[in-house]
C-alpha positions in Angstrom: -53.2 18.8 39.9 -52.7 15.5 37.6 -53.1 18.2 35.0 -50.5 20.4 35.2 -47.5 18.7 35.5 -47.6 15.7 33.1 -44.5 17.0 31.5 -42.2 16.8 34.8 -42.3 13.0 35.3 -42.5 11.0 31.6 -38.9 9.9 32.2 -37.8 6.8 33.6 -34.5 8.2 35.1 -36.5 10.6 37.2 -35.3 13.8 35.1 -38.8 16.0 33.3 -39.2 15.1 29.5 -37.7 18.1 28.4 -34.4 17.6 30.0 -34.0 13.9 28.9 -34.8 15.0 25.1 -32.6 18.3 25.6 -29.7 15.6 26.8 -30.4 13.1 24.2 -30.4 15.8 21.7 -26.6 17.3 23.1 -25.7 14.0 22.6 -26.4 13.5 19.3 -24.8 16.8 18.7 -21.5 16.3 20.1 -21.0 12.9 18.1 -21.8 14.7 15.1 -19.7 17.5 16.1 -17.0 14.6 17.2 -17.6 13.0 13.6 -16.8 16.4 12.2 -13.9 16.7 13.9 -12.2 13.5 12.9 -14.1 14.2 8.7 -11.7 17.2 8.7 -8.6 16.2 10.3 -8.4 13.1 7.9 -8.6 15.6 5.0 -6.0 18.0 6.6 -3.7 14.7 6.6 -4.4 13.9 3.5 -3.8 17.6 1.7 -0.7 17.5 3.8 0.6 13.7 2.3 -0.8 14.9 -1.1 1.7 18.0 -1.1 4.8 15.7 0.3 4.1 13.5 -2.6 3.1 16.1 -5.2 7.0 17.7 -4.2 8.1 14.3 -4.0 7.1 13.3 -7.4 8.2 16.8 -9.1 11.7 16.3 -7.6 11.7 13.0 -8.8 10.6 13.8 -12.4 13.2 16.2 -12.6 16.3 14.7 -11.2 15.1 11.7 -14.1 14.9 14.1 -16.8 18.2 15.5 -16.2 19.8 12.2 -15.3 17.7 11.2 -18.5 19.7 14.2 -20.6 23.3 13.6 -19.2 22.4 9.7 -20.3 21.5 10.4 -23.5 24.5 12.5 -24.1 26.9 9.9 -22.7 25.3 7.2 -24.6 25.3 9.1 -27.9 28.7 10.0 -27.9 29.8 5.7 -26.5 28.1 4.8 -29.1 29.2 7.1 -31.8 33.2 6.3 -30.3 32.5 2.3 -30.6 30.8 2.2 -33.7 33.9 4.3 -35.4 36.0 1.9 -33.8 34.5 -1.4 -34.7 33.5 -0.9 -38.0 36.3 -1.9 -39.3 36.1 -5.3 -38.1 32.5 -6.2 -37.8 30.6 -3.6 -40.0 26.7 -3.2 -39.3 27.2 -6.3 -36.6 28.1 -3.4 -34.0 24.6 -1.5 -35.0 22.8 -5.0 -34.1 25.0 -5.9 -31.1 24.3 -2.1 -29.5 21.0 -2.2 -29.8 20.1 -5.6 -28.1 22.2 -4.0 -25.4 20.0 -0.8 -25.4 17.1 -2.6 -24.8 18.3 -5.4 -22.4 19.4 -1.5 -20.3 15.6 0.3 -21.4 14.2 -3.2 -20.1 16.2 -3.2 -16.0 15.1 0.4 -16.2 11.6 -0.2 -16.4 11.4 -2.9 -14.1 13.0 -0.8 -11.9 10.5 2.0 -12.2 7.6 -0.5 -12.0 9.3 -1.6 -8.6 8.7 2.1 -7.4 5.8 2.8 -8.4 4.5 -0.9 -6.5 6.3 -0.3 -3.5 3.7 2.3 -2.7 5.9 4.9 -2.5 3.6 7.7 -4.1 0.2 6.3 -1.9 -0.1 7.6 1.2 0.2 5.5 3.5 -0.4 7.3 6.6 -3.6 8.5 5.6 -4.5 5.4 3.8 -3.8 3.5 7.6 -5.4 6.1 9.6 -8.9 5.8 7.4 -8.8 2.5 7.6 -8.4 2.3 11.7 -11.5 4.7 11.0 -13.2 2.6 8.7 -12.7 -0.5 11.3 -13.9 1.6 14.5 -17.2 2.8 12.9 -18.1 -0.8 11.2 
């Protein structure tokens, strides 16, 4: 009788061999199916921050580029008005005195863009957060 049944009581909740190793098994399959889960909704947050900040950056790069054009075409014809009209009283001084204030402008301008670009706007953040509460929870 010892025989035949060695398989219904090697547990020591009670609960045959083969259901114990069925439930450990289901376990193990609904974290990995829980770990999954969570894999593909952090991608699915990030594809969706990566389009706001592709659109994000394209409408940025072309509201520059115009503003960029309009500048240029401002600038050239300022500069083309003062240098007519100070020549006559400082000569090439007004070449030298235009271009210190070109780049003292070309100079703010970068700074400024280098402020952008630092504050992170362009990183995604929410995804950035989210894998680190991930990273945090699993370590």
């Amino acid at each position: 009788m010892r025989d035949q049944q060695p398989d219904q009581e090697g547990s020591p909740s009670g609960e045959p061999v083969e259901e114990a190793h069925l439930g450990l098994v289901a376990g193990i399959a609904a974290m990995a199916t829980n770990f999954l889960g969570l894999f593909l909704s952090r991608i699915e947050l990030a594809a969706l921050e990566l389009a706001e900040a592709r659109s994000a950056l394209f409408r940025m790069v072309l509201v520059g580029a115009l503003g960029l054009l309009a500048m240029w075409f401002a600038i050239a014809c300022g500069v083309m008005l003062i240098v007519a009209l100070a020549w006559p009283f400082i000569g090439w001084g007004i070449l030298l005195i235009l271009a210190v204030l070109f780049l003292v402008g070309a100079i703010i301008a970068f700074q400024h863009l280098q402020r952008a670009i630092a504050s992170g706007a362009l990183g995604m953040p929410a995804t950035m957060s989210e894998l680190r509460k991930d990273r945090d929870v699993l370590l």
